[in-house]
DSSP file (Angstrom, degrees, kcal/mol; ACC not computed):
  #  RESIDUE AA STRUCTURE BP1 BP2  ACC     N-H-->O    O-->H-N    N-H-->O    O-->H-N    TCO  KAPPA ALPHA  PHI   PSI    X-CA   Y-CA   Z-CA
    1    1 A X              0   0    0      0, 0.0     2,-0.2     0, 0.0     0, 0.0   0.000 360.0 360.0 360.0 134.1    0.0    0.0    0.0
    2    2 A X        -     0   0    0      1,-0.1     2,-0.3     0, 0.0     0, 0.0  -0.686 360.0-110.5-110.6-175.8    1.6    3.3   -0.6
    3    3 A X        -     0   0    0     -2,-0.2    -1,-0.1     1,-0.1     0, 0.0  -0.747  32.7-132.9-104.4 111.2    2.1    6.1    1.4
    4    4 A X        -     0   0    0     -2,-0.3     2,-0.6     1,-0.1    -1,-0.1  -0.079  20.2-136.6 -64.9 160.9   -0.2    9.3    0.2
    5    5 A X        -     0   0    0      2,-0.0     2,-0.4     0, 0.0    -1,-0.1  -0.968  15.7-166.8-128.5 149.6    1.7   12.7   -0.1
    6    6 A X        -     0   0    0     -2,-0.6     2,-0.4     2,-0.0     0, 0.0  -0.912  13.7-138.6-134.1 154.0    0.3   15.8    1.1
    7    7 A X        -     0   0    0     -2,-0.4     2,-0.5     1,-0.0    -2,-0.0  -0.885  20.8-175.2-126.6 126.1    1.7   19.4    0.2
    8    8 A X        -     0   0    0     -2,-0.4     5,-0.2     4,-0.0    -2,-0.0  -0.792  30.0-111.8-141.0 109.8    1.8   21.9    3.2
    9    9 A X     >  -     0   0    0     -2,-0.5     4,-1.4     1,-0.1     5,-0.0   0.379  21.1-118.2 -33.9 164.5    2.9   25.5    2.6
   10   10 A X  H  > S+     0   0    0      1,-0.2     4,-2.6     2,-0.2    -1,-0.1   0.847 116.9  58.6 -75.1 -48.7    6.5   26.9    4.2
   11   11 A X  H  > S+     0   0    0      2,-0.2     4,-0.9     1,-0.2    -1,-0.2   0.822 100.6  43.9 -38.9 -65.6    3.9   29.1    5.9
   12   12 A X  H >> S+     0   0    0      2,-0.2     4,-4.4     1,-0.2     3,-0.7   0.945 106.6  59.1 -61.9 -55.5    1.8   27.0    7.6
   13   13 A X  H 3X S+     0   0    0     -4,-1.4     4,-1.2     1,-0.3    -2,-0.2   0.868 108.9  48.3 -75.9 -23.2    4.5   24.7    9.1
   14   14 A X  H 3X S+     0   0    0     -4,-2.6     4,-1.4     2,-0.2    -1,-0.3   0.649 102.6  58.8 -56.5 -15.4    5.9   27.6   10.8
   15   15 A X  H <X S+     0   0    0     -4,-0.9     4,-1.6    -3,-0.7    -2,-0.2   0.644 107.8  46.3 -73.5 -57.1    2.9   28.6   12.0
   16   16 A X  H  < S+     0   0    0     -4,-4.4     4,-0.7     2,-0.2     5,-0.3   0.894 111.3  54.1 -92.1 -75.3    2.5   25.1   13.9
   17   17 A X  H >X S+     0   0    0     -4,-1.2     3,-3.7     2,-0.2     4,-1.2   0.634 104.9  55.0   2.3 -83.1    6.1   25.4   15.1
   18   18 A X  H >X S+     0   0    0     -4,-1.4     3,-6.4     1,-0.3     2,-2.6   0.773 108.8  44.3 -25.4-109.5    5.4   28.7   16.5
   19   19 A X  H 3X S+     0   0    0     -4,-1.6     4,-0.8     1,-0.4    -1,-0.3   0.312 111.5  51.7 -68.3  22.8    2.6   27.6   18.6
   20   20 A X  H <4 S+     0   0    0     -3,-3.7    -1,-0.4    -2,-2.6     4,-0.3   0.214 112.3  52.5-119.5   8.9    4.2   24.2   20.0
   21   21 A X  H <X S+     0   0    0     -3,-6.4     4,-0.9    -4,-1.2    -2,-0.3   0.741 109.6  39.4 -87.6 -15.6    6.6   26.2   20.8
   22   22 A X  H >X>S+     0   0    0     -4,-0.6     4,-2.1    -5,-0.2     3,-0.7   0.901 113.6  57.1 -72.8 -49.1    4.5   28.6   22.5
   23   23 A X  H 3X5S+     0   0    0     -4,-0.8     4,-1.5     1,-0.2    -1,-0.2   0.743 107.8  51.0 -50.2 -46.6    2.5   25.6   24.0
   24   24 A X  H 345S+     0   0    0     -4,-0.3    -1,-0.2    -3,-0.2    -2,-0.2   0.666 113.8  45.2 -73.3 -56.0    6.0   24.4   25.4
   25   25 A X  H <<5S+     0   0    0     -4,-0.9    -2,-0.2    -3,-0.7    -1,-0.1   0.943 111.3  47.5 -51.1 -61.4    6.6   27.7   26.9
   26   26 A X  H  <5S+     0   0    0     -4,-2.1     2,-0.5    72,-0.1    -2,-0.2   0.688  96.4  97.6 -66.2 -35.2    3.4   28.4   28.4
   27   27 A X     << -     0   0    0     -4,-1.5    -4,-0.0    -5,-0.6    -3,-0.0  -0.368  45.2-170.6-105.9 170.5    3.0   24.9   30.1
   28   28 A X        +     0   0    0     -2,-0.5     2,-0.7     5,-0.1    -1,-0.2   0.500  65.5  88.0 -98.7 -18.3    3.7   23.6   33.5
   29   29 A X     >  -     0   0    0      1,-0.1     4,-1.8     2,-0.0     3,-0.3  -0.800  67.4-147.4-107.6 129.9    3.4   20.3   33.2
   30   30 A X  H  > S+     0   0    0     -2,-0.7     4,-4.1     1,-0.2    -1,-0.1   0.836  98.1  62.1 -45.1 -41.1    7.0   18.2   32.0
   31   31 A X  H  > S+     0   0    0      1,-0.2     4,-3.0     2,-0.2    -1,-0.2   0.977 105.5  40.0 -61.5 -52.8    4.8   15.7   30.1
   32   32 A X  H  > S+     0   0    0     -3,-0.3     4,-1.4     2,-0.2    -2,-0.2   0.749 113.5  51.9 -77.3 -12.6    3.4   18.2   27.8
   33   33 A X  H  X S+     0   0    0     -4,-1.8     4,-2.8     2,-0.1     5,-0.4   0.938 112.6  50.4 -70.6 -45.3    6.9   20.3   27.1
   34   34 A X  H >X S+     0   0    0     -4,-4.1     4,-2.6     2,-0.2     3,-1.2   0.966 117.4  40.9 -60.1 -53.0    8.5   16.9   26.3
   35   35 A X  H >X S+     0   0    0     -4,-3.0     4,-3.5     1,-0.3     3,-1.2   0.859 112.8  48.8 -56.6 -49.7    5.6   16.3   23.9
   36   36 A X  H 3X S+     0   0    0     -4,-1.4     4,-1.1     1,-0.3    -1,-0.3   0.839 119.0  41.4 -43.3 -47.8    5.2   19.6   22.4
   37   37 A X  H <X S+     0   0    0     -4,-2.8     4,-2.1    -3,-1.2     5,-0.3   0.776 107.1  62.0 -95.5 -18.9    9.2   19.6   21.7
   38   38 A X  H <X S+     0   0    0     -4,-2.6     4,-2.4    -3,-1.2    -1,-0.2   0.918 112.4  41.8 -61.8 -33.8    9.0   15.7   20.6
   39   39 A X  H  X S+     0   0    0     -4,-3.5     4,-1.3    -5,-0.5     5,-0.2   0.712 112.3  49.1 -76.3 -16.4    6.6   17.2   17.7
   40   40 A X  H  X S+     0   0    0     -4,-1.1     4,-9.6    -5,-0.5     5,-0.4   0.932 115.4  45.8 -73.4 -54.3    8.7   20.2   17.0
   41   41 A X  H  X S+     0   0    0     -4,-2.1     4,-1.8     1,-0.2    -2,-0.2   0.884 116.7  46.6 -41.2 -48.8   11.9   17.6   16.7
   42   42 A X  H  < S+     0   0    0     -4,-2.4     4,-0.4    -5,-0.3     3,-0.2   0.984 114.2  43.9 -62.6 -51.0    9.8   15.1   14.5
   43   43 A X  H >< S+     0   0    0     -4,-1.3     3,-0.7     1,-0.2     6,-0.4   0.871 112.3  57.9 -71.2 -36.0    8.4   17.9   12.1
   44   44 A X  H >< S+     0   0    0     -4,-9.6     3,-1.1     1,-0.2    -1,-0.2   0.855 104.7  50.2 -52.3 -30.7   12.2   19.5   12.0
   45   45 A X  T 3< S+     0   0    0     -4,-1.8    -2,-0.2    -5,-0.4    -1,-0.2   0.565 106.4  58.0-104.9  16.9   13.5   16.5   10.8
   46   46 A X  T <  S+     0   0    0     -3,-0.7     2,-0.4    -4,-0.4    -1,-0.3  -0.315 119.6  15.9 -60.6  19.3   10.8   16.3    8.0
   47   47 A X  S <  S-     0   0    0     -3,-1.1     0, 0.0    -5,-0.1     0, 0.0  -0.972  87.4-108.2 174.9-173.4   11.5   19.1    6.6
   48   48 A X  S    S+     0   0    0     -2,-0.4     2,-0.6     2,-0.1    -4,-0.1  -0.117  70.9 119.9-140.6  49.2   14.3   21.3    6.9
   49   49 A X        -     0   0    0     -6,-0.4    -3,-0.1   -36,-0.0    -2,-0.1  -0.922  61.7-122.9-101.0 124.4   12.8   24.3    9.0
   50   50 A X        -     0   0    0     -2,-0.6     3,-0.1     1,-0.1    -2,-0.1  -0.277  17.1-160.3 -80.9 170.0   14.3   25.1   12.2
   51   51 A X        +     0   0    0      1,-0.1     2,-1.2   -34,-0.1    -1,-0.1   0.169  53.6 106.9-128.5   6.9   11.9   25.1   15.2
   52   52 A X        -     0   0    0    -12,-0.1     2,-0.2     2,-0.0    -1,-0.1  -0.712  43.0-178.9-139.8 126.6   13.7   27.2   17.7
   53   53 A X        -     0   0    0     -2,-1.2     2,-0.2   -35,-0.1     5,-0.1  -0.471  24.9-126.7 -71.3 132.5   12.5   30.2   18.2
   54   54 A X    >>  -     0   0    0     -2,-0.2     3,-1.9     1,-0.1     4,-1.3  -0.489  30.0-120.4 -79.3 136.6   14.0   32.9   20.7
   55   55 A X  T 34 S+     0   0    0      1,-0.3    -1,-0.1    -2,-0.2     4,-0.1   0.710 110.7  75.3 -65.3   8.9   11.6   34.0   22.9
   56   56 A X  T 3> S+     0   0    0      1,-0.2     4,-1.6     2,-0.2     3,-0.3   0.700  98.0  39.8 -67.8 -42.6   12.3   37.1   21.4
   57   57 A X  T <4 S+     0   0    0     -3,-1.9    -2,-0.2     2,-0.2    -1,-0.2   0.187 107.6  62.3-136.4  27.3   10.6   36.4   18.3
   58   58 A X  T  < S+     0   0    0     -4,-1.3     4,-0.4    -5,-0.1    -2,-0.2   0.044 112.4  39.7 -83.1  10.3    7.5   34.5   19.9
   59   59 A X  T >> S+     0   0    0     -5,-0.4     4,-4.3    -3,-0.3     3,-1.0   0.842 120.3  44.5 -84.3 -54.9    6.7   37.8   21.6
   60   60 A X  H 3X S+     0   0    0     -4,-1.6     4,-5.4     1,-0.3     5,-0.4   0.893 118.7  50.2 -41.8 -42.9    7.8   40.0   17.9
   61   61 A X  H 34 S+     0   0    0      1,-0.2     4,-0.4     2,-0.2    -1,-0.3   0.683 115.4  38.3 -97.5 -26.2    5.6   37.1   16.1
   62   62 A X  H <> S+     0   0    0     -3,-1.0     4,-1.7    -4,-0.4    -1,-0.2   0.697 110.5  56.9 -34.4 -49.2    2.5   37.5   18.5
   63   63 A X  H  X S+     0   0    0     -4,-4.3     4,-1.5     2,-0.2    -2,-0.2   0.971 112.0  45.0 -57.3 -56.1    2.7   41.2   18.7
   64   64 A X  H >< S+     0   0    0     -4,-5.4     3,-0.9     1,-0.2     4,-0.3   0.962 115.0  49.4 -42.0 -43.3    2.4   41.1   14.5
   65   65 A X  H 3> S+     0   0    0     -4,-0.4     4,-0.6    -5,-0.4     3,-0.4   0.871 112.0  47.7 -81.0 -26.5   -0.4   38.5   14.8
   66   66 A X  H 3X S+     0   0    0     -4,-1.7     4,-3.1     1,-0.2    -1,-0.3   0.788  83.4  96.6 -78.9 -14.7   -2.4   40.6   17.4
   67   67 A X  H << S+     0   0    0     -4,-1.5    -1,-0.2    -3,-0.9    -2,-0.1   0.502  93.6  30.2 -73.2 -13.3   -2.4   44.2   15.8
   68   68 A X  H  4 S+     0   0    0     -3,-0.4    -1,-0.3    -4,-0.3     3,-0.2   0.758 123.5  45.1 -92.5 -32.3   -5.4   44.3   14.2
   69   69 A X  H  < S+     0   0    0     -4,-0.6    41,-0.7     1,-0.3     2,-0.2   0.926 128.9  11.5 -64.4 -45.0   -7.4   42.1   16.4
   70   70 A X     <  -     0   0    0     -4,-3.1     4,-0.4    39,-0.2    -1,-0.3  -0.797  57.3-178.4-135.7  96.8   -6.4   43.3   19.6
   71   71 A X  S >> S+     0   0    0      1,-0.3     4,-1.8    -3,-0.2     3,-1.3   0.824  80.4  62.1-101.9 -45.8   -4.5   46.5   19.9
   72   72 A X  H 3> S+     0   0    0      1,-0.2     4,-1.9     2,-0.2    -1,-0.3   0.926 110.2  38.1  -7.4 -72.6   -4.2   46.4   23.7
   73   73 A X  H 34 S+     0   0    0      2,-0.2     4,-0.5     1,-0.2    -2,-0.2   0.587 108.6  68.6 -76.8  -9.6   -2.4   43.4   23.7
   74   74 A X  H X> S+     0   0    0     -3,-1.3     3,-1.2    -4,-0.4     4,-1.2   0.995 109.0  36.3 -63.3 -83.0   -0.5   44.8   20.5
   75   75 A X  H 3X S+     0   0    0     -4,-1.8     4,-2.4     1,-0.3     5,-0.2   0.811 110.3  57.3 -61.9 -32.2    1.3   47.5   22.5
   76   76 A X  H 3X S+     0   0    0     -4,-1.9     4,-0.9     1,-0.3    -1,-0.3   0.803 117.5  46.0 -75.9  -8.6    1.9   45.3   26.2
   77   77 A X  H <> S+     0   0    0     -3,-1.2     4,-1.6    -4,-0.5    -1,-0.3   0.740 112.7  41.4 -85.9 -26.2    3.8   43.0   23.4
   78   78 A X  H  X S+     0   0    0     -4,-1.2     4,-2.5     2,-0.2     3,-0.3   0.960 116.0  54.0 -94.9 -58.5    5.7   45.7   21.6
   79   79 A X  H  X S+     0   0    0     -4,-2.4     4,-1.2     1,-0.2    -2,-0.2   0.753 118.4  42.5 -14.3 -54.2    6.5   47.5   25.5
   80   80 A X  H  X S+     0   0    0     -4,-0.9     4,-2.6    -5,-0.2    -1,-0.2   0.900 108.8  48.8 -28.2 -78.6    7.8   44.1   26.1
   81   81 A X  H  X S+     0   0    0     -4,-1.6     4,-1.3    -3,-0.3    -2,-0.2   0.847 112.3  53.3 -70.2 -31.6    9.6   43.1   23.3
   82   82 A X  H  X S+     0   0    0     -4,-2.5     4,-2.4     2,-0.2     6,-0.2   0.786 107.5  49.6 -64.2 -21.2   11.4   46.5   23.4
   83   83 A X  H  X>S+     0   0    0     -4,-1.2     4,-1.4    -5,-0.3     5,-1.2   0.853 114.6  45.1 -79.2 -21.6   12.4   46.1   26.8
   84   84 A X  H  <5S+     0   0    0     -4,-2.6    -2,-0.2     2,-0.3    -1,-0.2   0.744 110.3  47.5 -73.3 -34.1   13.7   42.8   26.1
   85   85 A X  H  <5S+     0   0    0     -4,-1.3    -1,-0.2    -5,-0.1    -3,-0.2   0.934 116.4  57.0 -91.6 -50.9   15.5   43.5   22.9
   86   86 A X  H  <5S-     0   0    0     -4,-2.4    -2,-0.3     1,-0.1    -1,-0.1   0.771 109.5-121.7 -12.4 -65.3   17.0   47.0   25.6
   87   87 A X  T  <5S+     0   0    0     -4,-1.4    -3,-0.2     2,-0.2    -1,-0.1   0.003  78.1 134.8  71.4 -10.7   18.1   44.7   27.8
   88   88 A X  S   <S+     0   0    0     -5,-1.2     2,-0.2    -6,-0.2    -4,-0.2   0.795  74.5  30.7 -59.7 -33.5   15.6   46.5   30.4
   89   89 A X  S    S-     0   0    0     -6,-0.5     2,-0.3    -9,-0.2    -2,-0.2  -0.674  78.7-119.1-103.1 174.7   14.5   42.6   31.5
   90   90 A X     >  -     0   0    0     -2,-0.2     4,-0.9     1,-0.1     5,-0.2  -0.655  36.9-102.4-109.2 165.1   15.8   39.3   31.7
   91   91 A X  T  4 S+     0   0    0     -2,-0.3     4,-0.4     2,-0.2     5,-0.2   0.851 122.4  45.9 -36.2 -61.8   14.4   36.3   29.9
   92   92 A X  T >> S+     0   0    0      1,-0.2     3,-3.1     2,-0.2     4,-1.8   0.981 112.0  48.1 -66.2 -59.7   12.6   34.9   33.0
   93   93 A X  H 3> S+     0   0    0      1,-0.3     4,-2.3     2,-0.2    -1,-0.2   0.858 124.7  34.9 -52.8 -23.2   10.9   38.5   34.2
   94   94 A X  H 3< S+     0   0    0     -4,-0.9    -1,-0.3     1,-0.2    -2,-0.2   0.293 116.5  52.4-111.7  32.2    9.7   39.1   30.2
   95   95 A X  H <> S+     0   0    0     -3,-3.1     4,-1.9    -4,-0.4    -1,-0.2   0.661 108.3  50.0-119.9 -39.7    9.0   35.5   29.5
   96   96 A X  H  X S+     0   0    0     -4,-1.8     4,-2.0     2,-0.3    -2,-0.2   0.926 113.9  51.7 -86.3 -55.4    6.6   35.3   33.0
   97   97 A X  H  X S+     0   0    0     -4,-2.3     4,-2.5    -5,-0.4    -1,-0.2   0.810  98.9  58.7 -47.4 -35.8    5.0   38.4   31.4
   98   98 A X  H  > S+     0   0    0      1,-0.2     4,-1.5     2,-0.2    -2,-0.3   0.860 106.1  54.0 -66.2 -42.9    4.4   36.8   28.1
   99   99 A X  H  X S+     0   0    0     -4,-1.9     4,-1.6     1,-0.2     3,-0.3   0.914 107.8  44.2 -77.0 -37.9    2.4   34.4   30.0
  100  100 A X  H  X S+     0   0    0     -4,-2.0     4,-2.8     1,-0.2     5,-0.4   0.909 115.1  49.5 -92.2 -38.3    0.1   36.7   31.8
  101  101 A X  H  X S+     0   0    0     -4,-2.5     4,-1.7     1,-0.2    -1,-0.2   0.882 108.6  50.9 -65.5 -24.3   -0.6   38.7   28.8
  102  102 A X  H  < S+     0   0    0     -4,-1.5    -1,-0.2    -3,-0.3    -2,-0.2   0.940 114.5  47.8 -60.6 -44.7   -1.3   36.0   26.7
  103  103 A X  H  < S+     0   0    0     -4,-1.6    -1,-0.2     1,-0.2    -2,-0.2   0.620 107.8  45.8-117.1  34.9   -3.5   34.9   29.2
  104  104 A X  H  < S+     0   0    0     -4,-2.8    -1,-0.2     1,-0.2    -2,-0.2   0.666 124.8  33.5 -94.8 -21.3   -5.6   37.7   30.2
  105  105 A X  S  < S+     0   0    0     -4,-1.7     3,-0.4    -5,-0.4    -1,-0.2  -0.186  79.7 143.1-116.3  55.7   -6.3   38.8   26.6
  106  106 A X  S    S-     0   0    0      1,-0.3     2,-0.1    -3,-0.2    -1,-0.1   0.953  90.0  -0.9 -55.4 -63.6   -6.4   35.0   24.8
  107  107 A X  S    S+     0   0    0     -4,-0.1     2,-0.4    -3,-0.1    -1,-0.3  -0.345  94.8 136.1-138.6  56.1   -9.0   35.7   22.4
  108  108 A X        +     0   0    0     -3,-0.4     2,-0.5    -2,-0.1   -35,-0.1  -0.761  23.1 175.8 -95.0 106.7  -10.1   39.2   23.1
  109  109 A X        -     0   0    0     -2,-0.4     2,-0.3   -39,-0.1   -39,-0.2  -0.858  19.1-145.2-156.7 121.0  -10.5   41.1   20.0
  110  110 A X        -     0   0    0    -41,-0.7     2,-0.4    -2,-0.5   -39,-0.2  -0.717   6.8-148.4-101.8 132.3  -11.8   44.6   20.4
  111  111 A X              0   0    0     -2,-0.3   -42,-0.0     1,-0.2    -1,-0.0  -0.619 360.0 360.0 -97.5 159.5  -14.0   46.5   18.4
  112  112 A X              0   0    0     -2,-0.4    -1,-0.2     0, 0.0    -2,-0.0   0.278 360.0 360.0-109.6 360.0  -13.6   50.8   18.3
């Protein structure tokens, strides 16, 4: 029996990177970082994209994805990611922030 091929834009599979690595970030529990990073590793070695991301550019790469939907959370991500790129925080202090903002505004999208 053979094996079907399926065609999935450059686009996309960064896309799902990105959020198992954010999934990876965000959680607490050991089992689901090893899985999330067992998927990143498998889908890296299909393909020839790298999968880690600085948390420097899953804040930049949120901030983009939020700026029309939610322009609140637009600016505490660009405040953020400029102090971070400054130096003005460490890794843990803007990393601990990236978790709260994410998850006071998850799917908050405000109309003016």
């Amino acid at each position: 029996m053979e094996k079907d091929m399926i065609s999935i834009s450059e686009d996309n599979i960064k896309k799902i990177l990105s959020e198992l690595k954010e999934i990876e970030n965000l959680a607490s529990d050991d089992v689901v970082k090893f899985k999330a990073d067992q998927l990143m590793q498998m889908i890296g070695e299909m393909t020839s994209i790298d999968s880690k991301e600085t948390l420097e550019q899953i804040i930049y790469k949120k901030m983009k994805e939020s700026a029309t939907n939610n322009p609140e959370l637009n600016v505490k991500l660009y405040m953020l990611y400029r102090n971070l790129k400054d130096g003005k925080v460490s890794q843990k202090e803007a990393k601990e922030a990236y978790e709260i903002y994410i998850q006071m505004y998850p799917y908050d999208t405000l109309v003016y």
